[in-house]
N, CA and C atoms as a LAMMPS dump frame, in Angstrom:
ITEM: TIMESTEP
0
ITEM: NUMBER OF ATOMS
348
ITEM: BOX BOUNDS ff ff ff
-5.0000000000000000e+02 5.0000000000000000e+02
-5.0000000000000000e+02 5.0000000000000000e+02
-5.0000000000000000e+02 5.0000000000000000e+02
ITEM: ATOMS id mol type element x y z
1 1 1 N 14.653 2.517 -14.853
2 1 2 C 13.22 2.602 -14.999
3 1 3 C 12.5 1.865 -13.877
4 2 1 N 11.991 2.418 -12.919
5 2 2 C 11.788 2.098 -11.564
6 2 3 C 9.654 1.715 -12.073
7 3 1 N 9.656 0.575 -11.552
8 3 2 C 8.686 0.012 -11.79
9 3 3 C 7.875 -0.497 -10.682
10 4 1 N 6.905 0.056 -10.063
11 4 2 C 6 -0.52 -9.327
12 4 3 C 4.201 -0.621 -9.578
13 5 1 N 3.976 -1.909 -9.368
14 5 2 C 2.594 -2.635 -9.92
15 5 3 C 1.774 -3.197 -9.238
16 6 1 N 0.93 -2.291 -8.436
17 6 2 C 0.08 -3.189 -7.732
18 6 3 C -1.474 -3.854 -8.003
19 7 1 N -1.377 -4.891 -7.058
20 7 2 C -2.871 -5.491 -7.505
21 7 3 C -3.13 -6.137 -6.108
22 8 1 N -4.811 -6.626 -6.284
23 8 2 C -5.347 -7.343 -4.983
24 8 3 C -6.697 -6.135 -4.63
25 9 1 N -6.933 -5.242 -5.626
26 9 2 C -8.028 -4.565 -5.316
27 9 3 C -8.763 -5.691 -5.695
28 10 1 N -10.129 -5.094 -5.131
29 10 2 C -11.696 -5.046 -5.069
30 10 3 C -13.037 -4.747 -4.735
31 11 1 N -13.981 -5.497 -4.702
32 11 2 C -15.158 -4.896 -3.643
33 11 3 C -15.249 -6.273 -2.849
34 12 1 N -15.219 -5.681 -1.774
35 12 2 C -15.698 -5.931 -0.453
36 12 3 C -16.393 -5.575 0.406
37 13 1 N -16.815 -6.688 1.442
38 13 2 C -18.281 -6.11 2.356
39 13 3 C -17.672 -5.459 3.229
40 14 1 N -18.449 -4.244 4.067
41 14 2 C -17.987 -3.929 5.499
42 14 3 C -17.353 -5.401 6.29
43 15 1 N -16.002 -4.955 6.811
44 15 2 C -15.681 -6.11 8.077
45 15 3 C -14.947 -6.952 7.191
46 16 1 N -14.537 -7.072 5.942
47 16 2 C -14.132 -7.734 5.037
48 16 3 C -12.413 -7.764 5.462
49 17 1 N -11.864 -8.472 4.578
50 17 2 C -10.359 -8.335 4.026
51 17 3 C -10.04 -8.702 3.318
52 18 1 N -9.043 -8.216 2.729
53 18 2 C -8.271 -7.893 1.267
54 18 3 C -6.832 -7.901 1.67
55 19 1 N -5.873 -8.397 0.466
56 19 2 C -4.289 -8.322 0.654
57 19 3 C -4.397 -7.606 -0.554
58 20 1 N -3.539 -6.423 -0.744
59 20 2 C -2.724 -6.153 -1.339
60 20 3 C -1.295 -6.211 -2.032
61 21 1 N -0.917 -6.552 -3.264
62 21 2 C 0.776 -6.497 -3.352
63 21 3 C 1.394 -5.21 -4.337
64 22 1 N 2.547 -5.258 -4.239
65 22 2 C 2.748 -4.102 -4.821
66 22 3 C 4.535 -4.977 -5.425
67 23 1 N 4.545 -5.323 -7.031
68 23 2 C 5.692 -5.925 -7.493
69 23 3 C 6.589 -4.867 -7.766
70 24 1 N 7.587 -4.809 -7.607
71 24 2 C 8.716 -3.739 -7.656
72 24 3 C 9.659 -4.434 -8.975
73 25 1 N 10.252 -3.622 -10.074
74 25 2 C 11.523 -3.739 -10.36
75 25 3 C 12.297 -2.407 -10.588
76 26 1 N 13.404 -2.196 -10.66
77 26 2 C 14.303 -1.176 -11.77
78 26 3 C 14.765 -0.488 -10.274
79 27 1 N 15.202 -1.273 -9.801
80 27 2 C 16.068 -0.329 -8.308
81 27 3 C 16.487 -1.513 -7.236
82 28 1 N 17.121 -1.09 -6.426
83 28 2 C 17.34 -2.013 -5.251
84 28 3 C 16.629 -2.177 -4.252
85 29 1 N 15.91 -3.235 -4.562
86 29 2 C 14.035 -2.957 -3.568
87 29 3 C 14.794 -3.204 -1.908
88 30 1 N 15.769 -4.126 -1.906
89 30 2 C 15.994 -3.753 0.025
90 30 3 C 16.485 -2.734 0.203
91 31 1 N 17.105 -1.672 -0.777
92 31 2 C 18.022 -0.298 0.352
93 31 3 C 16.8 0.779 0.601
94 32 1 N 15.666 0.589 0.283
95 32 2 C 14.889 1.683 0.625
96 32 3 C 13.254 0.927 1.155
97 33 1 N 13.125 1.93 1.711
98 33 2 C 11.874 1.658 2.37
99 33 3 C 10.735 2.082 1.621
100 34 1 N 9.802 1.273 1.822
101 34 2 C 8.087 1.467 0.782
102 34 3 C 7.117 2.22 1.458
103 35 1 N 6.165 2.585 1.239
104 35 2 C 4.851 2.998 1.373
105 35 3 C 3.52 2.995 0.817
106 36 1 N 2.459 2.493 1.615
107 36 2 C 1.187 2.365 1.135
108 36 3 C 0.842 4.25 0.882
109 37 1 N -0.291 4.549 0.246
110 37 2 C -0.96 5.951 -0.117
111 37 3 C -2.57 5.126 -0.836
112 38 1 N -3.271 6.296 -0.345
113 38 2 C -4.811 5.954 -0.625
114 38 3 C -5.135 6.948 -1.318
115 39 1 N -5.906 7.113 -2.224
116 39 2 C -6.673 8.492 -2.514
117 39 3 C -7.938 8.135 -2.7
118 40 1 N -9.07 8.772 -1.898
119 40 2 C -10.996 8.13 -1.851
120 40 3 C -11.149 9.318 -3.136
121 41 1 N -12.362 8.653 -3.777
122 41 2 C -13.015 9.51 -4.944
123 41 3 C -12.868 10.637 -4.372
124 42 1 N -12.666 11.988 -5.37
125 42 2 C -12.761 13.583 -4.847
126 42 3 C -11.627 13.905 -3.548
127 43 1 N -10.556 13.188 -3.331
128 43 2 C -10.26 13.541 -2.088
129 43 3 C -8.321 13.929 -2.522
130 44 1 N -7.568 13.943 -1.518
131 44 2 C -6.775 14.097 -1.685
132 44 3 C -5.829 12.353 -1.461
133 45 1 N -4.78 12.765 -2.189
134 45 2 C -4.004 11.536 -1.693
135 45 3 C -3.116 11.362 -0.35
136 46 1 N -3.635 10.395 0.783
137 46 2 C -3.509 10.671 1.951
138 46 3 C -2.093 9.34 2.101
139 47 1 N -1.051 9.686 3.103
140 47 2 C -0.097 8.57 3.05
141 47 3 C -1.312 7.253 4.472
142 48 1 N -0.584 6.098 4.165
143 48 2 C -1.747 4.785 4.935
144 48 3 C -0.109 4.155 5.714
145 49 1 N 0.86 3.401 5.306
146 49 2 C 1.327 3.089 6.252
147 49 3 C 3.461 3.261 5.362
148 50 1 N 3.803 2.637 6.311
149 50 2 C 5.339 2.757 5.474
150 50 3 C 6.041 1.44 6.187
151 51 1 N 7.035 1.097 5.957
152 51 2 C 7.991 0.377 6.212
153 51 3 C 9.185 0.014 6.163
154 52 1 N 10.251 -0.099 6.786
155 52 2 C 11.841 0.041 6.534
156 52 3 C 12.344 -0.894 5.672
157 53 1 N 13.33 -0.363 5.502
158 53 2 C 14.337 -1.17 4.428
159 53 3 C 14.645 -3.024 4.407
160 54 1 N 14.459 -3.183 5.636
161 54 2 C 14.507 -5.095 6.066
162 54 3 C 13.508 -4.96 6.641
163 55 1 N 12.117 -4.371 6.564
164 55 2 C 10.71 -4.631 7.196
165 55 3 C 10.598 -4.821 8.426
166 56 1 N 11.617 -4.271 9.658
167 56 2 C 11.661 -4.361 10.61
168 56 3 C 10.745 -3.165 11.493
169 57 1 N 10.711 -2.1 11.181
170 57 2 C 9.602 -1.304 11.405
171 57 3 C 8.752 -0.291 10.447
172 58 1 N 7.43 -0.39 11.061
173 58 2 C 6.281 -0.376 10.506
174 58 3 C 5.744 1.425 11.103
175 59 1 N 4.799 1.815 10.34
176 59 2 C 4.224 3.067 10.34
177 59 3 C 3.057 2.89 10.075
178 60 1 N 1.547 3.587 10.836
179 60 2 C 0.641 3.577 9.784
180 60 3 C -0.169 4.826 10.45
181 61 1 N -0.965 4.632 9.637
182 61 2 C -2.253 6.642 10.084
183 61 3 C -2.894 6.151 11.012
184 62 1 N -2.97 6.754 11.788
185 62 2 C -4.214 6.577 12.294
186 62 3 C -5.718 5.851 12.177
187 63 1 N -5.696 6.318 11.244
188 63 2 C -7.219 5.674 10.756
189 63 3 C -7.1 3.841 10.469
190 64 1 N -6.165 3.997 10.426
191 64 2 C -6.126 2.186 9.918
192 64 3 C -4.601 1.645 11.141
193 65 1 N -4.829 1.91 11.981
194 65 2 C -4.055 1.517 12.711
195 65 3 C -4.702 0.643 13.54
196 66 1 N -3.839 -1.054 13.484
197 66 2 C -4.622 -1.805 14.131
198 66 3 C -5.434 -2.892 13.347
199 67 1 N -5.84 -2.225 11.93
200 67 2 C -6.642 -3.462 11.083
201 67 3 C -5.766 -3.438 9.912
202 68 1 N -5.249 -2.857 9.643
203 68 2 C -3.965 -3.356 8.646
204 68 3 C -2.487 -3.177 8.977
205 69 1 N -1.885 -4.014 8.049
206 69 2 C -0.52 -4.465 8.139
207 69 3 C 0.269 -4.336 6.925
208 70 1 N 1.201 -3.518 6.924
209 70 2 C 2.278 -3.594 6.063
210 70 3 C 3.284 -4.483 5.971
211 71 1 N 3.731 -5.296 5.08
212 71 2 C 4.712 -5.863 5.079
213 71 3 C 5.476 -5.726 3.867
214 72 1 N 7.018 -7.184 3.682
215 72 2 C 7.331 -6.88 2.291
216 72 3 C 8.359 -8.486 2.439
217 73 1 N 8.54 -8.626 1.643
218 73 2 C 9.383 -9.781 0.736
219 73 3 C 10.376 -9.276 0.158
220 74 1 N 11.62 -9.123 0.559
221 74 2 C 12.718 -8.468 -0.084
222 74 3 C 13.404 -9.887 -1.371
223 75 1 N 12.907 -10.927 -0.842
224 75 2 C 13.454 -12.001 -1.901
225 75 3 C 12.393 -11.994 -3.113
226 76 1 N 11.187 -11.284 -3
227 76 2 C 10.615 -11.235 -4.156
228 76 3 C 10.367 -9.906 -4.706
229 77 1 N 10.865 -8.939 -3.816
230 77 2 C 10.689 -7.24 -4.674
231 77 3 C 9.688 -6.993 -4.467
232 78 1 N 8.646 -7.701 -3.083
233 78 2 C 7.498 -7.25 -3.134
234 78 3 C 6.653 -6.4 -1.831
235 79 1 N 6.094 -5.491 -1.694
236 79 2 C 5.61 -5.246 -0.777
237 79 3 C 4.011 -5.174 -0.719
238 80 1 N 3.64 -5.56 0.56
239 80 2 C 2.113 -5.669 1.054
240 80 3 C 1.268 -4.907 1.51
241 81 1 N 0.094 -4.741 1.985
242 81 2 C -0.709 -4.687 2.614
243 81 3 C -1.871 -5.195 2.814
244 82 1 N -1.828 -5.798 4.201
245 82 2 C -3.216 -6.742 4.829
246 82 3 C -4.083 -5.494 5.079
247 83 1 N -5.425 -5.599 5.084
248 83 2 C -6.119 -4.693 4.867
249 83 3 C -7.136 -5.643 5.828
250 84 1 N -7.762 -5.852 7.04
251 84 2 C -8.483 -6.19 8.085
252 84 3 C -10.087 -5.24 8.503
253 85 1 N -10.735 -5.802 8.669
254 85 2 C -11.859 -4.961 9.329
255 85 3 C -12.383 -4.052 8.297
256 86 1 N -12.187 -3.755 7.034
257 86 2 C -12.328 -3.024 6.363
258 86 3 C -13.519 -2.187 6.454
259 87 1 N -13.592 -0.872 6.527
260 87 2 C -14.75 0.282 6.401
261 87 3 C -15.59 0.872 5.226
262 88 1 N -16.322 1.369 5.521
263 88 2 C -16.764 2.178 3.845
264 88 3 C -15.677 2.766 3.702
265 89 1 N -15.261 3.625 4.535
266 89 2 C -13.955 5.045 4.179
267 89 3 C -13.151 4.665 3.884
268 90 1 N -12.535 2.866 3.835
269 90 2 C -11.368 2.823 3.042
270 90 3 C -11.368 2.379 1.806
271 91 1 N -12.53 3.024 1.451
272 91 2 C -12.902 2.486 -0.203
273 91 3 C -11.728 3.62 -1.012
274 92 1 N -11.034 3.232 -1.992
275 92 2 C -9.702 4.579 -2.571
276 92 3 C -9.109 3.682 -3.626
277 93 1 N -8.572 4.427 -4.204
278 93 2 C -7.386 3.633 -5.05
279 93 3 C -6.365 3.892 -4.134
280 94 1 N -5.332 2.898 -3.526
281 94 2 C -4.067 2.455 -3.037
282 94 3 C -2.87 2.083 -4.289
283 95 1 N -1.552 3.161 -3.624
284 95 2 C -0.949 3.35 -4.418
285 95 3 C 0.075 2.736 -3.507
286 96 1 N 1.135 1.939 -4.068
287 96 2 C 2.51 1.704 -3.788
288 96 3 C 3.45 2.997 -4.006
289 97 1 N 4.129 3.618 -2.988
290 97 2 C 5.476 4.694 -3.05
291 97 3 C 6.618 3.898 -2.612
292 98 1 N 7.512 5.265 -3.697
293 98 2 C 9.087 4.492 -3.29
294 98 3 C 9.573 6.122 -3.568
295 99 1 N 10.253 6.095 -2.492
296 99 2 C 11.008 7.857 -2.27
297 99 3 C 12.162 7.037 -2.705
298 100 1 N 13.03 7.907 -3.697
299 100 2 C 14.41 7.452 -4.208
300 100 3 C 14.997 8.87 -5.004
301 101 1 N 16.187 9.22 -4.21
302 101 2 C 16.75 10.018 -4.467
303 101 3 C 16.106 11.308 -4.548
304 102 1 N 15.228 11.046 -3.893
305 102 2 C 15.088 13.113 -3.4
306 102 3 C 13.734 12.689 -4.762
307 103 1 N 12.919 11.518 -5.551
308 103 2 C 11.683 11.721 -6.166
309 103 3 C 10.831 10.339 -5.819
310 104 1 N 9.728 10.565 -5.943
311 104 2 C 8.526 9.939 -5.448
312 104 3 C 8.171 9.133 -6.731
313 105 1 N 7.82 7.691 -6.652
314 105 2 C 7.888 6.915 -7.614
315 105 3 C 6.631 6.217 -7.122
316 106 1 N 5.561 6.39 -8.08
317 106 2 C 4.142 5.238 -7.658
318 106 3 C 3.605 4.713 -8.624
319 107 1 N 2.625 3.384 -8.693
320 107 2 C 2.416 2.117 -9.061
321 107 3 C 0.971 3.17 -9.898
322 108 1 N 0.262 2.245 -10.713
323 108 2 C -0.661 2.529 -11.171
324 108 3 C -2.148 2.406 -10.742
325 109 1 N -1.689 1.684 -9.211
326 109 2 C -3.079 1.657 -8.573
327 109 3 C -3.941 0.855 -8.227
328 110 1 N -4.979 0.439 -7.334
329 110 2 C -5.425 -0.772 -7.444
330 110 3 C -6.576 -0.324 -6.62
331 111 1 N -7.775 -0.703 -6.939
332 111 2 C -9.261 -0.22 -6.652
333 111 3 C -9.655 -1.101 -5.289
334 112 1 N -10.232 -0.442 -4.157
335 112 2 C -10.666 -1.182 -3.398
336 112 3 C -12.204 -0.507 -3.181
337 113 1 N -13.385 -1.303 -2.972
338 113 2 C -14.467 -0.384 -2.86
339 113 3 C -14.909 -1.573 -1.245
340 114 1 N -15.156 -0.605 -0.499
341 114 2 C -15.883 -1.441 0.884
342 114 3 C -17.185 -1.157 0.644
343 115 1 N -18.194 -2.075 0.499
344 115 2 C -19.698 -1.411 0.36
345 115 3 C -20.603 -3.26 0.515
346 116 1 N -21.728 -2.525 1.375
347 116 2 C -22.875 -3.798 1.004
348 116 3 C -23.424 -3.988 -0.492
């Protein structure tokens, strides 16, 4: 029973920052690699960044390339995201993924709103 839980949403101003975590259990959190996913009100769910199995390399979109950072804690099952410079457009619920065995496994979500 593969379990991921994230938290560290909120509202924030333009230019702001926010950490994200995302607690993992029910699998072997170092043999696979994680991923951030966003979905903005009405929109689709877009992938945001990824990261390898010992957090040695990093992925992210475009759009947030440069003001955030993925990371992870393999001694605590946990993975991150620094969230920098923050925009209106990255206002979304952010989802923690875990691809395992050929299925897609995500967290319940965590609200970020960027706004004055």
């Amino acid at each position: 029973q593969v379990q991921l839980v994230e938290s560290g949403g909120g509202l924030v101003q333009p230019g702001g920052s926010l950490r994200l975590s995302c607690v993992t259990s029910g699998f072997t959190f170092s043999n696979y690699a994680m991923s951030w996913y966003r979905q903005p009100p009405g929109k689709e769910r877009e992938w945001v960044a990824s990261i390898d199995r010992v957090g040695e390399v990093t992925n992210y979109a475009n759009s947030v390339k440069g003001r955030f950072t993925i990371s992870r804690d393999n001694a605590k099952n946990t993975v991150y995201l620094q969230m920098n410079s923050l925009k209106p457009d990255d206002t979304a619920v952010y989802y923690c993924n875990l691809r395992r065995l050929g299925t897609d496994y995500w967290g319940q979500g965590t609200q970020v709103t960027v706004s004055s």
